[in-house]
N, C-alpha and C positions, 0 to 999 in steps of 0.2 A: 606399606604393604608387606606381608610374610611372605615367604616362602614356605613350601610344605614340603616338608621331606622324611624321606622314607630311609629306615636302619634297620639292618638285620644283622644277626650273625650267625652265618650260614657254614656248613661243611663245604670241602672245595666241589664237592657236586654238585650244590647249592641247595640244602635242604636245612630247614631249620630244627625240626627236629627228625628224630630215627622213625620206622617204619612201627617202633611201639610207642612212639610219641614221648623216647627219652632224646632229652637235649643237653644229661650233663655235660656230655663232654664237651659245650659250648663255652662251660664257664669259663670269664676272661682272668687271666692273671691281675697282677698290680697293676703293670705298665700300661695293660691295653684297656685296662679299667680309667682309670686314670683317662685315657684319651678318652673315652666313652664319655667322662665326665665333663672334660673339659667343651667336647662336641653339645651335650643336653643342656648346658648352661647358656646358650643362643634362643631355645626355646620358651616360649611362654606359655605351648598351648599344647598340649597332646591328645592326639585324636586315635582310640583305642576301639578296635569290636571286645565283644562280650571275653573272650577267652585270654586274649593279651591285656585286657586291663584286668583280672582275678587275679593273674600271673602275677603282674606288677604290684597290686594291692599291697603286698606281703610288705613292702616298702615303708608303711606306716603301722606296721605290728610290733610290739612291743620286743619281741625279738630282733629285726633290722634295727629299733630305735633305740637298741640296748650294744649295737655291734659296735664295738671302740674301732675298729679297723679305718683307719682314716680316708681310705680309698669308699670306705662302704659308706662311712658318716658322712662324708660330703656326697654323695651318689642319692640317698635317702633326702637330705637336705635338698638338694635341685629338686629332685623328685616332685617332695613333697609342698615347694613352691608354685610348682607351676600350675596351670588350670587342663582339668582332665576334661574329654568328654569320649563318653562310651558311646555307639552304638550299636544299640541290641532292642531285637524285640521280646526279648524273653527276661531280663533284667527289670527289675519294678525299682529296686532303691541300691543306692550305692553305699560301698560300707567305708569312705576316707573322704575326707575334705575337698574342697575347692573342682570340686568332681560333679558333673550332671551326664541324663539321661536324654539319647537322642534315641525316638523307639526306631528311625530305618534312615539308610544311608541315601542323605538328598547331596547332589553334587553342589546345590544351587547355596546349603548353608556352607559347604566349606570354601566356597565361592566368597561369599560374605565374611567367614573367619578370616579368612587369608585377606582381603581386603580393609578390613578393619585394623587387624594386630597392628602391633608397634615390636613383636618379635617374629621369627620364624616358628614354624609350626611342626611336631612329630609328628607321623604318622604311624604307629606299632602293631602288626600283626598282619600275614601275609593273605589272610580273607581281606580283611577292609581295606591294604594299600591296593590287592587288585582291581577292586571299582573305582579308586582312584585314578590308579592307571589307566583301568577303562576309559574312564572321564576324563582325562587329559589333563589334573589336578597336579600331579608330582614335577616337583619344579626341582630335585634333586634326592639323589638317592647313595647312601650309605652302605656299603659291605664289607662285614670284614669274616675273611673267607679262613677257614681255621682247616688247619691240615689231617684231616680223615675224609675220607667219603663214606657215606655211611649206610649210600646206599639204593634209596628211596624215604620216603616218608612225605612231611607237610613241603613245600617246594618253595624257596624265599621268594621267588619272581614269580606271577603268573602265567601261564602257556596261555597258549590264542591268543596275545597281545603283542604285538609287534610294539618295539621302543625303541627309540634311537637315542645312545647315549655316548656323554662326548665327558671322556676320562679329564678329570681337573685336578687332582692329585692322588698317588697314591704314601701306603707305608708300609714298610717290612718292622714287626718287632720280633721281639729275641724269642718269645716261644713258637714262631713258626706263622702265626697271627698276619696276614695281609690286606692291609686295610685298603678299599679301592671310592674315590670319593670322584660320581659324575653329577654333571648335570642330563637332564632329560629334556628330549626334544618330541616334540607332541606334532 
């Protein structure tokens, strides 16, 4: 049985992207790339809504698939191993591989995903992990809290959800990057 778990990287405000829906200043360096990598390589299965999997897509564009940068080639390669599933009701076909279409978000199939695998599960995008969370689905969650506040904007946790979460490791790297790694208590 997986685990489903949830990553974000969020401002230390906790916002994933700004109040105009920019998120550069999210982009992770080598180091914390690299750990992002080494974390997504547990995964078999990512569970994306409409707007975080388009995000992601770019992943198997000719462009990513042309990026020597070894932090990025191996990031692309996990990537593009694992099995996507989006849900969106507005998405008709998906434009990358090993990718299907869930038209709405049933708890009962990631009930069933997570039951089934033989790895752990992502979770990407801070709409769909909050009905997860609603549903009492997130069996751990990822943060790595990046030093701006920036403000307001998209919000990496849900409000109106009470969670209780019990710290299982964290990490400081060198550009200021804190990575905080719990489990969730439902």
């Amino acid at each position: 049985m997986g685990k489903l778990i949830y990553s974000a990287i969020t401002s230390v405000d906790g916002y994933i992207e700004d109040q105009s829906g920019n998120f550069d200043w999210a982009e992770p360096d080598e180091e914390v790339h690299a750990f992002v990598n080494d974390l997504d390589r547990s995964f078999g299965i990512h569970l994306y809504g409409r707007r975080m999997y388009e995000t992601m897509a770019v992943w198997e564009t000719e462009e990513h698939l042309e990026d020597r940068r070894l932090v990025s080639a191996d990031f692309g390669d996990i990537w593009r191993a694992a099995d996507k599933v989006v849900f969106s009701r507005t998405l008709k076909k998906v434009s990358t591989a090993r990718t299907r279409i869930e038209p709405t978000f049933e708890p009962d199939v990631i009930r069933h995903l997570k039951s089934s695998a033989q790895t752990d599960l992502s979770i990407g995008g801070p709409d769909l992990a909050a009905s997860a969370f609603r549903a009492g689905l997130i069996d751990e969650c990822h943060l790595f809290l990046n030093p701006i506040a920036v403000g307001g904007g998209k919000r990496a946790l849900p409000s109106q959800v009470r969670t209780r979460l019990a710290l299982l490791d964290e990490r400081r790297f060198g550009n200021g990057v804190v990575h905080l790694h719990y489990s969730v208590s439902n």
